[in-house]
PyMOL CGO cylinders between C-alpha atoms (Angstrom):
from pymol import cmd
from pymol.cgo import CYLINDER

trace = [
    CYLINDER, 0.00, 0.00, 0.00, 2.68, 2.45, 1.47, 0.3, 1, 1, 1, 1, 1, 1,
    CYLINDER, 2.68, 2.45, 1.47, 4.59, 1.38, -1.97, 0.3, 1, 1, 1, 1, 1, 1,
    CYLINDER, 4.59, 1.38, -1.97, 1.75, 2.07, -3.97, 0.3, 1, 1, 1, 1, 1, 1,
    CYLINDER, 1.75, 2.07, -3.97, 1.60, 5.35, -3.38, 0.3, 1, 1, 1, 1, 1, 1,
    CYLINDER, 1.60, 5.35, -3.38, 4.82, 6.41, -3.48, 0.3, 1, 1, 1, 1, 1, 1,
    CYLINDER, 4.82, 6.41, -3.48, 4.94, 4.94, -6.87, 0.3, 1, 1, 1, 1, 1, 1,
    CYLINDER, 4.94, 4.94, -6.87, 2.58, 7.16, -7.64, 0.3, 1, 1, 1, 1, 1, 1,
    CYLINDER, 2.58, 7.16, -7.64, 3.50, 10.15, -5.85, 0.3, 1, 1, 1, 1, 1, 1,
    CYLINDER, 3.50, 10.15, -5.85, 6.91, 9.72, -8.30, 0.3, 1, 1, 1, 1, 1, 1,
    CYLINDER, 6.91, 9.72, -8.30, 4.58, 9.36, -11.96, 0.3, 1, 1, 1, 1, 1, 1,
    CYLINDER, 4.58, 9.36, -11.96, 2.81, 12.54, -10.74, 0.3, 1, 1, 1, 1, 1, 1,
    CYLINDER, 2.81, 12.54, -10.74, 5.86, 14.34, -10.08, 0.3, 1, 1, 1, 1, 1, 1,
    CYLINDER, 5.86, 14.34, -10.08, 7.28, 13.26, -13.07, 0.3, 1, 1, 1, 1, 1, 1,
    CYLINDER, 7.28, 13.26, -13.07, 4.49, 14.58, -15.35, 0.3, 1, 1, 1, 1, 1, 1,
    CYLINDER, 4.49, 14.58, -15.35, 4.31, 17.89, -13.11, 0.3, 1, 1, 1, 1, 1, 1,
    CYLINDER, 4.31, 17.89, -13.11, 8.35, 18.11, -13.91, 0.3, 1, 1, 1, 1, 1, 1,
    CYLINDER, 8.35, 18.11, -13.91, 7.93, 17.59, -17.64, 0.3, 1, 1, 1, 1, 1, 1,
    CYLINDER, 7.93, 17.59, -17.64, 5.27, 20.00, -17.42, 0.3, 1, 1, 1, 1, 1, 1,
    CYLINDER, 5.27, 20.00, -17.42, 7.10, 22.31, -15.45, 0.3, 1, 1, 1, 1, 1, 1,
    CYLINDER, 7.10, 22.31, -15.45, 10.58, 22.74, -17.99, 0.3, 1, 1, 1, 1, 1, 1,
    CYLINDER, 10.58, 22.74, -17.99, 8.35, 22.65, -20.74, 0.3, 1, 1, 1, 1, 1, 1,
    CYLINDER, 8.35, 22.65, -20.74, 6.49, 26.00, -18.96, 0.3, 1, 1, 1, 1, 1, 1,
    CYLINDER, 6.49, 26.00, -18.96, 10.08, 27.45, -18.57, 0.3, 1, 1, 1, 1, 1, 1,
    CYLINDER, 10.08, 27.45, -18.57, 11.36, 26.48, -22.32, 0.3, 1, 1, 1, 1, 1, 1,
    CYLINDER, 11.36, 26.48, -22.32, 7.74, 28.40, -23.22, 0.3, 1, 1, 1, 1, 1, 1,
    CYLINDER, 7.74, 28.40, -23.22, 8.65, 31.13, -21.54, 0.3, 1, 1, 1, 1, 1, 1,
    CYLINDER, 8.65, 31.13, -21.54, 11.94, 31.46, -22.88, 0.3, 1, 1, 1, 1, 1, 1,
    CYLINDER, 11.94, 31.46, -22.88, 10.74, 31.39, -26.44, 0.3, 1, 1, 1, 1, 1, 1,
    CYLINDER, 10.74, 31.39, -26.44, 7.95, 34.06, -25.35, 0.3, 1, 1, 1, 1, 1, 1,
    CYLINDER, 7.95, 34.06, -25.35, 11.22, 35.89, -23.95, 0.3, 1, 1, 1, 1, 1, 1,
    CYLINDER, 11.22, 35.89, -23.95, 13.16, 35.84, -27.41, 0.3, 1, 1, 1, 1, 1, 1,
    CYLINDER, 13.16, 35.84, -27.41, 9.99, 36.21, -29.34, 0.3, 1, 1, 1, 1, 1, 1,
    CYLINDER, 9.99, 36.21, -29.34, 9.46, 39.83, -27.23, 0.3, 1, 1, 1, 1, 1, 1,
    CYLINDER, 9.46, 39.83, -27.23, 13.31, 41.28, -28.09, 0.3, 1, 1, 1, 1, 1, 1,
    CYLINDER, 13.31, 41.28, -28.09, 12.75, 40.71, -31.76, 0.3, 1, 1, 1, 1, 1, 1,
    CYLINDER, 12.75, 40.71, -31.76, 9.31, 41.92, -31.90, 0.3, 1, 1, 1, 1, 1, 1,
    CYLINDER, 9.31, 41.92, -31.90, 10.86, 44.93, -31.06, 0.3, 1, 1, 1, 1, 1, 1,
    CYLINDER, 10.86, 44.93, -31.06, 13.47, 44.85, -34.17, 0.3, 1, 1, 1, 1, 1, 1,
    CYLINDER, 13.47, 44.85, -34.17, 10.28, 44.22, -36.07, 0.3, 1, 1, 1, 1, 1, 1,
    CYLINDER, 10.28, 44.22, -36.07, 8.15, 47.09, -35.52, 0.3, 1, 1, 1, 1, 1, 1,
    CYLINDER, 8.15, 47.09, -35.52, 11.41, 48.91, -36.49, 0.3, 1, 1, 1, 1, 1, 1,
    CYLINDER, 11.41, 48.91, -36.49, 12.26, 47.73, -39.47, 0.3, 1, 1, 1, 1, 1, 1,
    CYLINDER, 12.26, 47.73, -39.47, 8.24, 46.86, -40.78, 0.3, 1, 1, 1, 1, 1, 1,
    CYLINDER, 8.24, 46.86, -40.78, 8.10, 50.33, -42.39, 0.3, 1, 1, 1, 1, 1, 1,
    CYLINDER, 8.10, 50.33, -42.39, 11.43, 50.00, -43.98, 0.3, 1, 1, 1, 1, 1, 1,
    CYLINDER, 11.43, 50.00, -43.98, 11.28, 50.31, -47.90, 0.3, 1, 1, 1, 1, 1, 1,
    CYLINDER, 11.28, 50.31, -47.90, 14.20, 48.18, -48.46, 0.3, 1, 1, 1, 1, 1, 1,
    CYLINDER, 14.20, 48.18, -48.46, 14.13, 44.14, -49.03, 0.3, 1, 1, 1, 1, 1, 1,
    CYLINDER, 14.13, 44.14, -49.03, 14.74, 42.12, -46.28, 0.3, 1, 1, 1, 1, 1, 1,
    CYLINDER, 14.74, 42.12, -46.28, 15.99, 39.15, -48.20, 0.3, 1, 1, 1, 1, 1, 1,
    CYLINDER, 15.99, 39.15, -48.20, 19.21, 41.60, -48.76, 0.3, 1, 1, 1, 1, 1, 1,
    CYLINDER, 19.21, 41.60, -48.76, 19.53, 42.61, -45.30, 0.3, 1, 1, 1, 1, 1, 1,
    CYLINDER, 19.53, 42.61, -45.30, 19.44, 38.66, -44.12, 0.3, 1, 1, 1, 1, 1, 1,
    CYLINDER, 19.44, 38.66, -44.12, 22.59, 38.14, -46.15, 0.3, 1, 1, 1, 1, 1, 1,
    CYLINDER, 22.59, 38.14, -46.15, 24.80, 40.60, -44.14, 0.3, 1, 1, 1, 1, 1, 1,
    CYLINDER, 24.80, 40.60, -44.14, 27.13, 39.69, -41.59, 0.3, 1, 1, 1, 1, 1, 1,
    CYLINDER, 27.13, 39.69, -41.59, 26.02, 42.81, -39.41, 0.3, 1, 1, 1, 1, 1, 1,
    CYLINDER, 26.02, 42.81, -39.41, 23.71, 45.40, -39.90, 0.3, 1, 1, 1, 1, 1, 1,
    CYLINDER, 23.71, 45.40, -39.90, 24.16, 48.44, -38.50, 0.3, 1, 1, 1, 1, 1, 1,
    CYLINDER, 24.16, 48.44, -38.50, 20.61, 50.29, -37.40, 0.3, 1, 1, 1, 1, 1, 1,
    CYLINDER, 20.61, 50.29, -37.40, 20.36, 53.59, -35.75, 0.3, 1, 1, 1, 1, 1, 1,
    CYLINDER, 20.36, 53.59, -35.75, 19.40, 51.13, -32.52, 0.3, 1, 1, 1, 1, 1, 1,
    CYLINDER, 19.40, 51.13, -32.52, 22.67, 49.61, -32.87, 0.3, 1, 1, 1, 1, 1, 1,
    CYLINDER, 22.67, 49.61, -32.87, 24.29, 46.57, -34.65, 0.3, 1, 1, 1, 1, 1, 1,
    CYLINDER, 24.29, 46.57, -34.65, 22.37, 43.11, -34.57, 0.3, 1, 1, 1, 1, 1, 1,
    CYLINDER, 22.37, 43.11, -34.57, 24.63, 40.11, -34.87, 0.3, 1, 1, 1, 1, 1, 1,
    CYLINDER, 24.63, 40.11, -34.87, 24.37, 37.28, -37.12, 0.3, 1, 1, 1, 1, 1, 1,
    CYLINDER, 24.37, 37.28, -37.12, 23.04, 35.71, -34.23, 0.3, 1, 1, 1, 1, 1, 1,
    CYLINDER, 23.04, 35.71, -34.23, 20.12, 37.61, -33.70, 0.3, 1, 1, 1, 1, 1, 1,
    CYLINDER, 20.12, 37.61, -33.70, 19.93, 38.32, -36.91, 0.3, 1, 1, 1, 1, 1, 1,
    CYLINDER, 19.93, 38.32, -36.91, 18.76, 34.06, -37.51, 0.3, 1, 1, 1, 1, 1, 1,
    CYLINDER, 18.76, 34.06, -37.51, 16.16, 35.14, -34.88, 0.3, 1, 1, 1, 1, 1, 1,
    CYLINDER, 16.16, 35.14, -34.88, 14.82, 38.16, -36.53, 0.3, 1, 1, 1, 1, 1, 1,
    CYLINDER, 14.82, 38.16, -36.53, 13.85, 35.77, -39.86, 0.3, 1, 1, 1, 1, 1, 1,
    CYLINDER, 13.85, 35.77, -39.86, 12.16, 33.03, -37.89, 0.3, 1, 1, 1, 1, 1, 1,
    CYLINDER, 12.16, 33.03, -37.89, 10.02, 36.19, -35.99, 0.3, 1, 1, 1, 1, 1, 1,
    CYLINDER, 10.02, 36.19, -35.99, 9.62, 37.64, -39.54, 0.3, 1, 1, 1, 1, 1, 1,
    CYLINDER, 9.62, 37.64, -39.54, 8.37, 33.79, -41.14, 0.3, 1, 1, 1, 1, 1, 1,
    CYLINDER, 8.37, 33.79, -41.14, 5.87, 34.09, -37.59, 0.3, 1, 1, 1, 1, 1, 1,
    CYLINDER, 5.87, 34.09, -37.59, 5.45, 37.86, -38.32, 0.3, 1, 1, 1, 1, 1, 1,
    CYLINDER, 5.45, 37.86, -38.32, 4.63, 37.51, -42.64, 0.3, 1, 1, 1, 1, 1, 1,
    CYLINDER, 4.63, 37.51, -42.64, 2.19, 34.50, -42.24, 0.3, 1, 1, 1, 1, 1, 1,
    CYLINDER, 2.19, 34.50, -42.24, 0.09, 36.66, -39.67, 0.3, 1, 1, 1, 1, 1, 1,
    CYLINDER, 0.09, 36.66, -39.67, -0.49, 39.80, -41.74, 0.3, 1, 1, 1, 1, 1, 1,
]
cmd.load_cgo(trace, "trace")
């Protein structure tokens, strides 16, 4: 009995874990979502094709420079950003 329900004390905690760093991994996407939403509404009005800009090493905005780092970022946000308006 006693062994019963510590067996099943340990499946619920288990699920509740999974659960739990899949919350945090969420939230961390939400997180990097946010930054780039802001390069976004920056750059939405821009007359210049972003196809070029993705090619470049650096690009240096009045805001600053964005890495190529940040840069992969910005075009997954922008595939998300295209395919809702």
């Amino acid at each position: 009995m006693f062994l019963d329900d510590i067996n099943k004390l340990k499946r619920i905690y288990e699920e509740v874990s999974e659960e739990n760093r899949t919350l945090y991994r969420l939230q961390d996407e939400y997180k990097e979502i946010e930054e780039i939403e802001c390069y976004i509404t920056r750059i939405k009005n821009v007359e210049v094709n972003l196809d070029d800009l993705f090619n470049l090493k650096y690009i240096d905005f009045i805001m600053g420079k964005i890495s190529n780092y940040n840069m992969e970022k910005l075009k997954r946000i922008m595939k998300i950003y295209l395919q809702l308006y």
